[in-house]
Each structure stands twice: as structure tokens, then as C-alpha cells.
C-alpha positions in Angstrom: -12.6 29.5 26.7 -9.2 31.3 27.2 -7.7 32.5 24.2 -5.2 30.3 22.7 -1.1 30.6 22.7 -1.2 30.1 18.6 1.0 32.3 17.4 0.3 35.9 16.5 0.1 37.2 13.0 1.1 39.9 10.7 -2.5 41.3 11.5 -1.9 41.4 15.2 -2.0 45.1 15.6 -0.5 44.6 19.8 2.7 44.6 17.4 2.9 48.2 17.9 3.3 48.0 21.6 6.6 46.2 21.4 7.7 48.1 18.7 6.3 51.5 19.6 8.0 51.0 23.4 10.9 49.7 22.5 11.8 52.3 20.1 11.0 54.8 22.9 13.6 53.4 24.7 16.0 52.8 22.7 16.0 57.0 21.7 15.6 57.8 25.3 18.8 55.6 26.1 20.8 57.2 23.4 19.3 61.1 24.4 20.5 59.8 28.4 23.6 58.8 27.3 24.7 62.2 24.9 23.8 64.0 27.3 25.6 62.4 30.5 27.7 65.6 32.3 31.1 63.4 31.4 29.8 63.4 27.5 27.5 66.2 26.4 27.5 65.6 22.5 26.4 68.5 20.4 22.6 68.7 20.0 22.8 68.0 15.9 24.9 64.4 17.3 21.7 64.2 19.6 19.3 64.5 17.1 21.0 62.4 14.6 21.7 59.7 16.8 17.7 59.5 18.0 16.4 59.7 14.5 18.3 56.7 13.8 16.8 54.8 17.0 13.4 56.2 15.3 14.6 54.5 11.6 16.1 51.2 13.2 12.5 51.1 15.2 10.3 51.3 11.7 12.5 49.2 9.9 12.1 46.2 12.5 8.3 46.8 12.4 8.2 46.8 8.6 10.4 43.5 8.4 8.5 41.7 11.1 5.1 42.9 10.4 5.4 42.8 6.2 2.7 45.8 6.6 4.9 48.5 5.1 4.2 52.7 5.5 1.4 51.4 8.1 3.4 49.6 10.6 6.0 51.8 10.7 3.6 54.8 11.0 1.6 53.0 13.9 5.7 52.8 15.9 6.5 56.0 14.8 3.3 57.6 16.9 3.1 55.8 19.7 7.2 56.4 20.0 6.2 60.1 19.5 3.4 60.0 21.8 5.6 58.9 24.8 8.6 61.0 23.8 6.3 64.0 25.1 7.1 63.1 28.5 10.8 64.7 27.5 9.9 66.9 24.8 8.4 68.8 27.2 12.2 69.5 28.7 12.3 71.7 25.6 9.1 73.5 25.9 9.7 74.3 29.6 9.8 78.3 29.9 12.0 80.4 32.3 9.6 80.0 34.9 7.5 77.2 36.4 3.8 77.4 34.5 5.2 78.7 31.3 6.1 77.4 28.1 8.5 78.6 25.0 6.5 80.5 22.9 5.3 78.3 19.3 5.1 75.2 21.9 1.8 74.3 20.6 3.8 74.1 17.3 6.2 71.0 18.4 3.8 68.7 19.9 2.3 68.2 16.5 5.2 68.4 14.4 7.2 65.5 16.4 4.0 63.2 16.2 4.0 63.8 12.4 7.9 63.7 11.9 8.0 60.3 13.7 4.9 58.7 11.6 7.0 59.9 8.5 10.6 58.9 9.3 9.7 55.2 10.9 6.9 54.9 8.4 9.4 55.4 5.6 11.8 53.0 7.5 9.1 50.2 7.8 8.6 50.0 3.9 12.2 49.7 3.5 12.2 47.1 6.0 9.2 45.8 4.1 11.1 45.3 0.7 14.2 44.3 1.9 13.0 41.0 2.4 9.9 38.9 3.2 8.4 38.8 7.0 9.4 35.6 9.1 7.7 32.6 8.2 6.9 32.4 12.3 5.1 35.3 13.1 6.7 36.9 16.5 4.6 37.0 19.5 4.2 40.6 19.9 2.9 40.1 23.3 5.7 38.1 24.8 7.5 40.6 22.9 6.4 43.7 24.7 7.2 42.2 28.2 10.7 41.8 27.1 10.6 45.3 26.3 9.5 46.3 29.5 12.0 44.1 31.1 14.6 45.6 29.4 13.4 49.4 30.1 13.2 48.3 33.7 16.7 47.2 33.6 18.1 50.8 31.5 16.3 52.6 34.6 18.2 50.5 37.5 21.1 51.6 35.3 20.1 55.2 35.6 18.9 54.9 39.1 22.6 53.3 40.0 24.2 56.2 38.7 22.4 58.4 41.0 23.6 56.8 44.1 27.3 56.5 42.1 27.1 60.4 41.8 26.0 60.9 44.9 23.2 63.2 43.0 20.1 61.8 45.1 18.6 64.6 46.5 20.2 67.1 43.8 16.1 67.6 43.1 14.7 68.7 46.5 11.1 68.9 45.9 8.5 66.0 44.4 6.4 65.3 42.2 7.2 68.8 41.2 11.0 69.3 40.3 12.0 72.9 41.8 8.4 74.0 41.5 8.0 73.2 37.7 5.9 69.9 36.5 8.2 67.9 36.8 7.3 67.2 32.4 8.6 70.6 31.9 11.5 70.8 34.4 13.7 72.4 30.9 17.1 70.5 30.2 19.2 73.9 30.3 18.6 73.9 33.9 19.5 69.9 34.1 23.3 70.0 34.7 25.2 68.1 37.2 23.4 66.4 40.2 20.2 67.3 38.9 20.7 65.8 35.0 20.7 62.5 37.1 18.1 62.5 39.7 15.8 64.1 36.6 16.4 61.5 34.1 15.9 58.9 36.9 12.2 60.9 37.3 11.5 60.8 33.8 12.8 57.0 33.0 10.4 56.1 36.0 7.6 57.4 34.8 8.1 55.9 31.4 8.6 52.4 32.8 5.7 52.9 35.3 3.2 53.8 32.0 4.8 50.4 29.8 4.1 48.6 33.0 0.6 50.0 33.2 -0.1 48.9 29.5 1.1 45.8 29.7 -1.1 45.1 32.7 -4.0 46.1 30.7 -2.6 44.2 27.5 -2.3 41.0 29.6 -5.8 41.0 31.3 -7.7 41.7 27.5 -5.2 38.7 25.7 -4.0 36.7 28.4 -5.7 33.5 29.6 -3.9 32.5 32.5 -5.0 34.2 35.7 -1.8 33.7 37.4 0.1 35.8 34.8 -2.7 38.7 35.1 -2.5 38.5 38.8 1.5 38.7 38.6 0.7 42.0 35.8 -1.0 43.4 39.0 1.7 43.0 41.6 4.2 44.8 38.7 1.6 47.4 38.7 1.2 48.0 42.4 5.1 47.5 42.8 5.8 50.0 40.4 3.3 52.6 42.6 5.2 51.8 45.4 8.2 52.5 43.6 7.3 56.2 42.7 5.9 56.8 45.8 9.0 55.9 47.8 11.2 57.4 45.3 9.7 60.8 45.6 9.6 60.1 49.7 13.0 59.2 50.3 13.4 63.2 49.2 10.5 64.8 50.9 10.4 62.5 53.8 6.6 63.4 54.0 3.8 64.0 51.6 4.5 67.9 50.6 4.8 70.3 47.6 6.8 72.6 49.7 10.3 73.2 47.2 12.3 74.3 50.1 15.1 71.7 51.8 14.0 73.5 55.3 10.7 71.9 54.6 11.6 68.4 53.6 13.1 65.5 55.5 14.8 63.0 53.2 14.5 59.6 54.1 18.1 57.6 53.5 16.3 54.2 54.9 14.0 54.8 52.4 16.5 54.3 49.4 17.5 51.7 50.7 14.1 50.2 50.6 13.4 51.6 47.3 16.7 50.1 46.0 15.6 46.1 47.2 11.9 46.7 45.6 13.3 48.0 42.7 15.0 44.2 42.3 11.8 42.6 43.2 10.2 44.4 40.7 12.7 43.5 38.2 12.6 40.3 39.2 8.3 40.1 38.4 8.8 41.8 35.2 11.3 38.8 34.4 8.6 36.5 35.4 6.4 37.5 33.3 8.5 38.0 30.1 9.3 34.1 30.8 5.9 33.1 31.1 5.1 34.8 27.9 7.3 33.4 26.2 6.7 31.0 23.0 8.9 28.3 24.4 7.6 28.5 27.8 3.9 27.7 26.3 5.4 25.1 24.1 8.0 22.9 27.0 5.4 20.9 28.7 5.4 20.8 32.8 7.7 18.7 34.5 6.4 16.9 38.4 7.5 18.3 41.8 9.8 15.0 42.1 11.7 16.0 39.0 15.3 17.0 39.6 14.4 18.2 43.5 18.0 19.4 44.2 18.1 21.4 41.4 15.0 23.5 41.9 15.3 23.7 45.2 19.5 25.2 44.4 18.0 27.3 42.0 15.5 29.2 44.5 18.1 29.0 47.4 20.8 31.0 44.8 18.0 33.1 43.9 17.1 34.2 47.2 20.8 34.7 48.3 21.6 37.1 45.3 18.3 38.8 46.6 20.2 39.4 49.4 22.8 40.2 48.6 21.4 43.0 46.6 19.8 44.3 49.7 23.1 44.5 51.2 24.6 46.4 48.2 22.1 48.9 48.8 22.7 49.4 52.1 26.5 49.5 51.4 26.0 52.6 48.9 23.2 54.3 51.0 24.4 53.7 54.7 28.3 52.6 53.8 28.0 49.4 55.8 28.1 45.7 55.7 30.8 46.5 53.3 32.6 42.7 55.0 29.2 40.5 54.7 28.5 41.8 51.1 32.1 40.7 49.8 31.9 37.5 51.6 28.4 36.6 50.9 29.3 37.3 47.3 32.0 35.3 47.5 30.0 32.8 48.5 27.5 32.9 45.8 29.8 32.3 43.0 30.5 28.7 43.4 26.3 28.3 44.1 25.6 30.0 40.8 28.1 27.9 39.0 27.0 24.9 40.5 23.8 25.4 39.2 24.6 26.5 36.0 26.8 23.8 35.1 24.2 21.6 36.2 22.2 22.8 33.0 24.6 22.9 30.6 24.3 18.9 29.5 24.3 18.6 26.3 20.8 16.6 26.3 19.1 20.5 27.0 21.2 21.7 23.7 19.3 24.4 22.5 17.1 25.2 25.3 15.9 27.8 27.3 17.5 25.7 30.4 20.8 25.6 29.0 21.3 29.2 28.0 20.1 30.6 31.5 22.2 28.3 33.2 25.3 29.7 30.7 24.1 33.5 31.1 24.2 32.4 34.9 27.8 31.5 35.1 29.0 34.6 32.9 26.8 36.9 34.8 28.2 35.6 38.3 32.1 35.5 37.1 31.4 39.3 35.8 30.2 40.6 39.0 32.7 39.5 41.4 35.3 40.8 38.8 33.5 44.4 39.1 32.6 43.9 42.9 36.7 43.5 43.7 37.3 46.5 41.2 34.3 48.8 42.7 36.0 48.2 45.7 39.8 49.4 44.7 37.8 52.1 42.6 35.8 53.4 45.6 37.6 52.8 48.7 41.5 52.2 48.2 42.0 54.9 45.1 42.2 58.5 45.9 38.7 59.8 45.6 37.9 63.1 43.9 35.2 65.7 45.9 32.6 64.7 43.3 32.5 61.4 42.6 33.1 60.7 39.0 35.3 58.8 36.2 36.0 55.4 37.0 34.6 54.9 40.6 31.5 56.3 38.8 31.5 53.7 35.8 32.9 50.7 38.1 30.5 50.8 40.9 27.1 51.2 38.6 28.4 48.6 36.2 28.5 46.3 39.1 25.1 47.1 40.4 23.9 46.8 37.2 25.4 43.5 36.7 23.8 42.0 40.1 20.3 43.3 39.1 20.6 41.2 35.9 22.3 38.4 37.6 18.9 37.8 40.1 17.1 38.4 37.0 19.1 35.4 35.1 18.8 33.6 38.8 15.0 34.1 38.5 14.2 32.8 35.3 17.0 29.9 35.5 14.6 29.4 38.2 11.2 29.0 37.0 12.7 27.2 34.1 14.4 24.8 36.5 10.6 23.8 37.9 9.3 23.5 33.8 11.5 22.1 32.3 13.5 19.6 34.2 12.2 16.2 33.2 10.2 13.4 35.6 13.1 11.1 37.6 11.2 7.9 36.4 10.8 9.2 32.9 14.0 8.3 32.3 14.5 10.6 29.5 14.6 14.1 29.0 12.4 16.5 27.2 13.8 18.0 24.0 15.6 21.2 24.0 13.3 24.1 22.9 13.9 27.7 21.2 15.0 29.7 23.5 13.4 32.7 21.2 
């Protein structure tokens, strides 16, 4: 028998995977963000500003969980554990191989800090007030979380390509002959602080895609969702690999630019897979989602045009993406892109409107089609001003300020318009209600 959907408890210990990831990422974005070249906050605003990430992480599990020290402990060292992968930017010594001396020191010491701050967070969260009386799914939680990560790094991986900083790190998987774990952040300034961070936010949403495969296939009874788990996995591989390829050009550890080829085809590539494997992770956040379980199945006959608008929109804005990316890579297509996007915006809100009758108040249906329109509205406003920001404004010989800002903010945007476009989608075939029913299914949560 597969297991149940019932929903998970205060004893669910997968709780810490949501919490314990998303805490990660939420101090990774502020540590990316303080230290962008444009900001560079002092180290003690750094600091600060993560430890507060760290409290705000213990405090939801506490509050959610009603387990207290525990729950908040159990965040604070997994958070701690996958922080390594950039603590070791601080252990990094003047050469590749070595470390700072009293290294050994740290590794401990940021494991125990984090158990102790979230843990104290988590009680407070504890005895503010009572846990939900609906216990969260933790599970559908964590792909949510890993959605959401995968998102922040198309962000980070957009300002690469908007800084023109994509081959600022000439060698891989090493970064300038160091591992690329202990590559040390004095030396990340400029080009390099981008392509870096890009590195190290892969790698962190390559592992939570790795454990939520494994998390899925021991608590998931639906072999089409473990399957699509597997495609994220080998779509993330593929990722890395082409990543680290569109530098080299070939498989090599050579750290010299006379013995590499970059690849620029191959960013392009890596840009559209990096939306399909957005798009998957979307999937399967949907999927695991409460209401999804709870909205029964509609028939294939039910609402045809719709479904059929939705896939066509989504599969235009894919695209359409592809074209982006071989605007900023190969600078053409620049004509088809702003038409085709153009073209797109009535489609989107066509579609959306179309689910925004008030018998699917309060459902899942309703608020994609809603996030649709705003989504598709917002990025033709920031395609027309990436395009006065890059190409009719003086440019500087570095790119930077608002062309920067402009033209990632409206990649951004289109990666989580497809994403809206893919889950309007699959909600589209589940929800709509049979033509001869006549009457539609109640609205569900949309939590």
C-alpha cells in the first residue's frame, strides 16, 4: 500500500528538511546580497544580518513544530551543516591546498553556534503561541523550498550574464587551482564574486535537489512524482556539467585560458535547461501540494480550450526564454524576442482571466491565473526598460547600475512567469470541472 497523503504531524521529523534548507537559503541570499561589488556591507552588518536569517529559521520551526529547543536545534545543524560549503571561503589559505591556521576550530564552533542560536529561537517560537491546528506538510514544504532556491540561483546566474562576469573564473571544477569550497572571499571581487557565488549557489541547489529525490522515493507513493524527482536530479547533473563546460570547453583541470575553449553556445543551452529545470521543480512542488491531493481530477473533455491555451502559453514563454538567452549570449533575435513577447501578453491574460471567475474563489486555479496576469504585465514593463537600459542609454565599460538591475530583474521575472505558466498549467488539467457536470468543483486552499 502507498503511504497515505494524511497530513504530517508535529512528530514528522522530514520537518527539518524544509526548515533546515530554507534557512540555508535565506542566510546565503542575505551573505550574496551584502556582499554584491555595488554594496559590500561591513562584515559585523554581514554577520548580524545572517544570525537573524538563523533566528527567523528556529523560530518558524519551533512555532510550526511545537517541539521547542529540539526543533530548532535539528534547523540550526543541518543550516550549519550546508553553510560549510561557504564557510570554507573563510578557511581558504593564501595558496591552493592550504587552510587558515585554527580551521579545524570553526567547523565545530559554527555547527554548535547554529544548534544554540535557532534552538533558542525555536522555544521562543514555541511559547509565543500554540502550533497550527493543521499540521504543515513538511514534504510539500521542502519542494517549495527548493523551488524557491532554484529561482534565487537563476537570479544569481542572470547577474552573471548582466555583468558580463561569465568566464571571470577560467578553470572548473577547481576555481584558479583551489577547491573550488575553499576558493577564499578576499580574492572574490568583481567578475569573479559573481561567477563564484553562481558555483557555490549551484552546488547548494544541486544537493537540496538530491535530497529531495531521495525524500520523495522513501515517502512518496506516486511513481510519476518519483520518476519526475529523477529527471530534476539528472537535469541538475546536466546543469553543472554544462555550466563548468561552457568555460573549459572540454573536460580539463588545466587553470590556464590558453588551455581552455569556452563554449558561448553552451550558455545558451545551459540558460534554456536551467528554465526546464525550474519548470520540474515547479511540478513537483504542485504535485505535493495539500490542495493538489485534496481537488479531485477533472476528464480530458473538461474545459478543452483552456488546457490546451494553457500548454500553448506555456510553451511560447518557453520560448521565448530561449530567445532571451540567446539575445544576452549571442546579442541576436533582439526583433523576434520583443515581438514574440508582445505577443504573449494578451495569451497570458486571456488565460488568466479565464480563471479568475468568481466560482474558483479561493483556489489554487484562481490565484495562478491572477499571479499570471501580474507576472506577464511586469515583464513586458521590464523587457521595454532592459531595452532603453541596455541599448539606447550610454553604456559604461563595465556593465553595471541600472542596465545591471533592469536586465536581471527581467530575466528573473520571465523565469517565474513559465514557472506561474506551468503550474496554472497542470492545475488547468485538475481542476477544471467535467462540461456535463454542470457545476464546478469548490475552490480549495491554495496553501
Amino acid at each position: 500500500m502507498p503511504p497515505s497523503f494524511s497530513s504530517s504531524s508535529s512528530s514528522d521529523r522530514s520537518f527539518v528538511l524544509a526548515t533546515g534548507f530554507g534557512t540555508t537559503a535565506a542566510m546565503w541570499t542575505v551573505g550574496y546580497v551584502c556582499r554584491l561589488p555595488a554594496v559590500m556591507a561591513p562584515s559585523a552588518t554581514v554577520l548580524a544580518l545572517m544570525l537573524a536569517a538563523l533566528l527567523a529559521g528556529g523560530f518558524v520551526a519551533g512555532r510550526l513544530t511545537g517541539a521547542g529547543f529540539l526543533a530548532g536545534a535539528a534547523t540550526g545543524a543541518l543550516s550549519s551543516i550546508l553553510n560549510l560549503l561557504i564557510l570554507g571561503s573563510l578557511l581558504g589559505g593564501s595558496s591552493a591546498g592550504r587552510i587558515v591556521p585554527g580551521a579545524l576550530w570553526w567547523v565545530p564552533g559554527s555547527i554548535l553556534t547554529g544548534i544554540l542560536v535557532a534552538g533558542l529561537a525555536a522555544l521562543a517560537g514555541t511559547r509565543t503561541a500554540p502550533p497550527p491546528a493543521t499540521a504543515p506538510d513538511w514534504t510539500a514544504g521542502f519542494a517549495k523550498v527548493a523551488a524557491a532556491t532554484t529561482l534565487l540561483l537563476l537570479a544569481v546566474g542572470g547577474l552573471v550574464t548582466s555583468a558580463d562576469a561569465g568566464l571571470s573564473v577560467v578553470d572548473w571544477p577547481r576555481s584558479y587551482g583551489y577547491n573550488m569550497f575553499l576558493y577564499p572571499l578576499s580574492r572574490m571581487t568583481g567578475g569573479i564574486y559573481y561567477e563564484h557565488a553562481h558555483r557555490l549557489f549551484g552546488s547548494l541547489v544541486g544537493l537540496t535537489t538530491l535530497v529531495l529525490a531521495a525524500h520523495l522515493h522513501a515517502v512518496e507513493g506516486r511513481r510519476f512524482v518519483k520518476r519526475l524527482s529523477l529527471l530534476a536530479v539528472a537535469l541538475v547533473i546536466a546543469q553543472g556539467v554544462l555550466g563548468g563546460l561552457r568555460v573549459t570547453g572540454k573536460f580539463t583541470l588545466a587553470a590556464s585560458p590558453e588551455a581552455t575553449e569556452p563554449n558561448i553556445y553552451l550558455a545558451v543551452v545551459h540558460g534554456v535547461l536551467a528554465q526546464v529545470f525550474f519548470g520540474v521543480l515547479v511540478s513537483i512542488a504542485v504535485f505535493t501540494s495539500r490542495a493538489w491531493k485534496s481537488t479531485p481530477a477533472g476528464t480530458a473533455e473538461a474545459a478543452g480550450p483552456d488546457r490546451t491555451l494553457s500548454v500553448i502559453l506555456a510553451g511560447f514563454l518557453l520560448v521565448q526564454l530561449a530567445l532571451g538567452a540567446a539575445l544576452r549570449h549571442l546579442n541576436s533575435a533582439l526583433l523576434v524576442h520583443a515581438g514574440l513577447g508582445v505577443g504573449i501578453l494578451p495569451l497570458a491574460v486571456f488565460c488568466g482571466t479565464r480563471a479568475l471567475d468568481p466560482a474558483y474563489r479561493g483556489s489554487a486555479l484562481r490565484f495562478h491565473g491572477w499571479l499570471l496576469i501580474q507576472l506577464a504585465f511586469a515583464q513586458v514593463a521590464l523587457g521595454f526598460a532592459a531595452l532603453v537600459a541596455t541599448r539606447l542609454l550610454p553604456q559604461e565599460p563595465v556593465p553595471g547600475g541600472l542596465s545591471l538591475v533592469v536586465a536581471t530583474a527581467h530575466q528573473v521575472t520571465g523565469a517565474a512567469l513559465l514557472g506561474s505558466a506551468v503550474a496554472f498549467t497542470l492545475w488547468n488539467h485538475r481542476f477544471r470541472a467535467p462540461a456535463h457536470a454542470g457545476v464546478r468543483p469548490a475552490g480549495v486552499s491554495v496553501t
